[in-house]
C-alpha positions in Angstrom: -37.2 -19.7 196.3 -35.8 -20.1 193.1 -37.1 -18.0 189.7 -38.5 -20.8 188.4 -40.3 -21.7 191.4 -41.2 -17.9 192.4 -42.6 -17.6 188.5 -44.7 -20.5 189.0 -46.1 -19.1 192.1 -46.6 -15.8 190.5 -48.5 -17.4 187.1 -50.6 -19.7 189.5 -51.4 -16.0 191.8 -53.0 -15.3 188.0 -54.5 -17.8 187.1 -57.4 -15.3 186.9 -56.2 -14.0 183.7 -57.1 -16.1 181.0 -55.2 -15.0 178.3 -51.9 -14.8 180.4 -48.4 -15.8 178.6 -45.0 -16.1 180.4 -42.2 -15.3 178.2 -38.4 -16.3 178.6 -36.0 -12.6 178.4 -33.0 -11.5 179.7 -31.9 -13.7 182.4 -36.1 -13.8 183.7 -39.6 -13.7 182.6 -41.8 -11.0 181.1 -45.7 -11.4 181.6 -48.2 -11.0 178.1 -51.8 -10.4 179.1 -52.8 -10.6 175.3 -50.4 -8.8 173.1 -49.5 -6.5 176.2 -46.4 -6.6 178.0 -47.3 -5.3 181.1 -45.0 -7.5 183.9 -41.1 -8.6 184.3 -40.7 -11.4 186.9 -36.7 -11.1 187.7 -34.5 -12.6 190.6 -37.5 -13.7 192.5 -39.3 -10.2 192.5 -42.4 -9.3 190.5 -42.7 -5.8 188.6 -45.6 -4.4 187.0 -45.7 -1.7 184.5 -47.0 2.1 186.1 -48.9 4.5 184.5 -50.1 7.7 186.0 -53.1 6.3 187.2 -51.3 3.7 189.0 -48.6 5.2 189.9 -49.1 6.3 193.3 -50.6 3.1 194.8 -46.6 2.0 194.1 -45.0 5.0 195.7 -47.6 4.3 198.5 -46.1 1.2 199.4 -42.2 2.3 198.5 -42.2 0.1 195.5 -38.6 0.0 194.0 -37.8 1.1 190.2 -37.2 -2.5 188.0 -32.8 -1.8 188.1 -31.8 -5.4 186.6 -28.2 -3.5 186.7 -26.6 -0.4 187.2 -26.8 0.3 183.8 -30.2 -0.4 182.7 -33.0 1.1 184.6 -37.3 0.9 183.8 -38.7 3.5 185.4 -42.5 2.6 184.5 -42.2 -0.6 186.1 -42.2 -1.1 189.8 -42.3 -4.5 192.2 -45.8 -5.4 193.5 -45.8 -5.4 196.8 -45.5 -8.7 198.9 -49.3 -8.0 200.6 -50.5 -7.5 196.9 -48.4 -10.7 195.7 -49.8 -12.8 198.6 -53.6 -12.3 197.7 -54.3 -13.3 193.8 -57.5 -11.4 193.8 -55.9 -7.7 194.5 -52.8 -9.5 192.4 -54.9 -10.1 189.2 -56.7 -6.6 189.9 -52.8 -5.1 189.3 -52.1 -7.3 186.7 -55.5 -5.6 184.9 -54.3 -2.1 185.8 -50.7 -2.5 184.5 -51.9 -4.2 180.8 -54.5 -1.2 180.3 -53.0 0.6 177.8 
């Protein structure tokens, strides 16, 4: 699939977010629920930002760090799992979770 393709998928998994916006960055897209940056969608993975709340349904399902290189590392943000991708209700639930500020 490529990134355009997955991103569509992803944004049309969201469509339950009203105010959803799908920036262009660095090589993939970042996700804008309102003025919040809370997603990255990069070489046809999705990544969601943590917080300490959230956190642990990640490490539950051995979500990986967002590493676009060796260099440059986001530790907040972590992929969404495929069974979470796959189902746009527990998707846009996330997505809710990781724009709470």
């Amino acid at each position: 699939m490529s990134t355009d393709s997955f991103r569509d998928f992803v944004l049309e998994q969201l469509t339950g977010l009203a105010d959803l916006r799908c920036k262009h960055m660095f090589g993939g897209y970042g996700l804008h629920y309102g003025e919040v940056f809370f997603g990255i969608v990069f070489d046809g993975r999705l990544y969601f930002k943590t917080h300490p709340d959230t956190l642990q349904s990640y490490l539950d399902h051995h979500a990986a760090v967002f590493a676009p290189s060796e260099k440059q590392t986001l530790k907040n943000y972590r992929e969404v799992p495929v069974d979470i991708l796959e189902d746009n209700e527990r998707l846009t639930h996330w997505a809710r979770e990781a724009a709470r500020q």
